[in-house]
C-alpha positions in Angstrom: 70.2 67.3 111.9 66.4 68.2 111.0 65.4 64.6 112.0 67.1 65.3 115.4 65.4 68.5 116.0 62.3 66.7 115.6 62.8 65.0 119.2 61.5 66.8 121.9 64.3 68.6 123.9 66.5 69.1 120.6 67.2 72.2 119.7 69.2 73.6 116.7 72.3 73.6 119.0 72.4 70.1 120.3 71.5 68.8 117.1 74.5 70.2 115.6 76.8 68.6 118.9 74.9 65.5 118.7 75.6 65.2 114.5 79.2 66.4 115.5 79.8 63.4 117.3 78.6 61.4 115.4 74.4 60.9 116.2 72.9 62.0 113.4 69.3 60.2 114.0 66.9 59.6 116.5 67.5 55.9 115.9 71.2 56.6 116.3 70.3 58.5 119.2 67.8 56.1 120.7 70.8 52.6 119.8 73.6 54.9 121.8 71.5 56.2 125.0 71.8 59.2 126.4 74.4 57.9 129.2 76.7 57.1 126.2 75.7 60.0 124.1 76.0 61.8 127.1 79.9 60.7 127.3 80.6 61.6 123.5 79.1 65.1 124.5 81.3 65.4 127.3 84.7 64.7 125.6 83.8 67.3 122.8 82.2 70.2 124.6 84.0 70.0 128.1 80.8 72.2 129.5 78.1 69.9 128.7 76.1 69.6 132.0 73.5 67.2 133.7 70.6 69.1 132.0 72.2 67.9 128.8 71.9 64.2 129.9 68.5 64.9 131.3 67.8 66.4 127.6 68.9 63.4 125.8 67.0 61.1 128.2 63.9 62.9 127.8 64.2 63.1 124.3 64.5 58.9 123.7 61.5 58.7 125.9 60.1 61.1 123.9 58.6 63.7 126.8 60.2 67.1 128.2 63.1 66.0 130.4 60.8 67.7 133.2 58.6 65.2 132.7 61.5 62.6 133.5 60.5 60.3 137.5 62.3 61.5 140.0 64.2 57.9 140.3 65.5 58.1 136.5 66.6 62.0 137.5 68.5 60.2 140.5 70.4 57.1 138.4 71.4 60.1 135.9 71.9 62.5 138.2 74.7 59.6 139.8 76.2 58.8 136.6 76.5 62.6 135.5 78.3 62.9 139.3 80.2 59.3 139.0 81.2 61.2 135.5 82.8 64.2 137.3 84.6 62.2 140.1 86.4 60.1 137.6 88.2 62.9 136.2 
Protein backbone atom coordinates (compact mmCIF):
# COMPACT_ATOMS: atom_id res chain seq x y z
CA UNK A 1 0.00 0.00 0.00
CA UNK A 2 3.08 2.36 0.76
CA UNK A 3 4.41 1.75 -2.80
CA UNK A 4 0.88 3.00 -4.00
CA UNK A 5 0.95 6.04 -1.98
CA UNK A 6 4.00 6.84 -3.60
CA UNK A 7 2.10 7.73 -6.94
CA UNK A 8 1.05 11.10 -7.30
CA UNK A 9 -2.81 11.37 -6.65
CA UNK A 10 -2.77 8.32 -4.11
CA UNK A 11 -3.71 9.00 -0.96
CA UNK A 12 -3.96 6.64 2.11
CA UNK A 13 -7.57 6.03 1.20
CA UNK A 14 -7.36 4.95 -2.40
CA UNK A 15 -4.49 2.96 -1.67
CA UNK A 16 -6.29 0.92 0.68
CA UNK A 17 -9.47 0.55 -2.29
CA UNK A 18 -6.98 0.03 -4.81
CA UNK A 19 -5.04 -2.98 -2.57
CA UNK A 20 -8.70 -4.08 -1.76
CA UNK A 21 -9.28 -5.03 -5.14
CA UNK A 22 -6.64 -6.32 -5.82
CA UNK A 23 -3.84 -3.44 -7.11
CA UNK A 24 -1.39 -3.57 -4.74
CA UNK A 25 1.59 -1.81 -7.01
CA UNK A 26 2.19 0.84 -9.20
CA UNK A 27 3.14 -1.80 -11.78
CA UNK A 28 -0.11 -3.57 -11.04
CA UNK A 29 -1.64 -0.34 -11.28
CA UNK A 30 0.10 0.84 -14.45
CA UNK A 31 -0.54 -3.34 -16.29
CA UNK A 32 -4.53 -2.76 -15.39
CA UNK A 33 -5.17 1.08 -16.40
CA UNK A 34 -7.07 3.25 -14.74
CA UNK A 35 -10.32 2.49 -17.12
CA UNK A 36 -10.09 -1.06 -15.79
CA UNK A 37 -8.98 -0.16 -12.36
CA UNK A 38 -11.52 2.33 -12.58
CA UNK A 39 -14.28 -0.64 -13.14
CA UNK A 40 -12.88 -2.80 -10.18
CA UNK A 41 -13.37 0.54 -8.05
CA UNK A 42 -16.75 0.86 -9.24
CA UNK A 43 -18.15 -2.63 -8.33
CA UNK A 44 -16.69 -2.33 -4.73
CA UNK A 45 -17.36 1.23 -3.62
CA UNK A 46 -20.66 2.04 -5.66
CA UNK A 47 -19.73 5.95 -5.06
CA UNK A 48 -16.46 6.05 -6.77
CA UNK A 49 -16.72 9.07 -9.25
CA UNK A 50 -15.00 10.42 -12.45
CA UNK A 51 -12.36 12.23 -10.25
CA UNK A 52 -11.41 8.80 -9.13
CA UNK A 53 -10.70 7.73 -12.85
CA UNK A 54 -9.10 11.06 -13.52
CA UNK A 55 -6.90 10.11 -10.21
CA UNK A 56 -5.79 6.84 -11.38
CA UNK A 57 -4.99 8.27 -14.89
CA UNK A 58 -3.00 10.97 -13.58
CA UNK A 59 -1.28 8.86 -11.29
CA UNK A 60 0.12 6.12 -14.33
CA UNK A 61 1.23 9.15 -16.11
CA UNK A 62 2.65 10.13 -13.22
CA UNK A 63 1.41 14.11 -12.98
CA UNK A 64 -1.65 15.69 -10.84
CA UNK A 65 -4.81 14.50 -12.63
CA UNK A 66 -5.15 18.44 -13.20
CA UNK A 67 -2.43 18.31 -15.19
CA UNK A 68 -4.35 15.63 -17.41
CA UNK A 69 -5.08 17.34 -21.74
CA UNK A 70 -8.29 18.30 -22.01
CA UNK A 71 -8.82 15.41 -24.81
CA UNK A 72 -7.78 12.48 -22.30
CA UNK A 73 -10.33 14.30 -19.64
CA UNK A 74 -12.93 13.90 -22.62
CA UNK A 75 -12.20 9.93 -23.60
CA UNK A 76 -12.51 9.36 -19.66
CA UNK A 77 -14.90 11.65 -18.96
CA UNK A 78 -17.02 9.29 -21.93
CA UNK A 79 -16.16 6.11 -20.53
CA UNK A 80 -16.91 7.21 -16.78
CA UNK A 81 -20.50 8.43 -18.59
CA UNK A 82 -20.76 5.19 -21.07
CA UNK A 83 -20.09 3.47 -17.38
CA UNK A 84 -23.21 5.12 -15.80
CA UNK A 85 -25.57 4.54 -18.89
CA UNK A 86 -24.87 0.88 -18.87
CA UNK A 87 -26.28 0.34 -15.56
Amino acid sequence: MSELMSMKNIGKEMAKKLTSVGIDSSEKLAETGSRQAFIKLKEAYPQVCLVHLYTLEGAIQNIEFHQLSEEKKKGLKEFSDFLKNAS
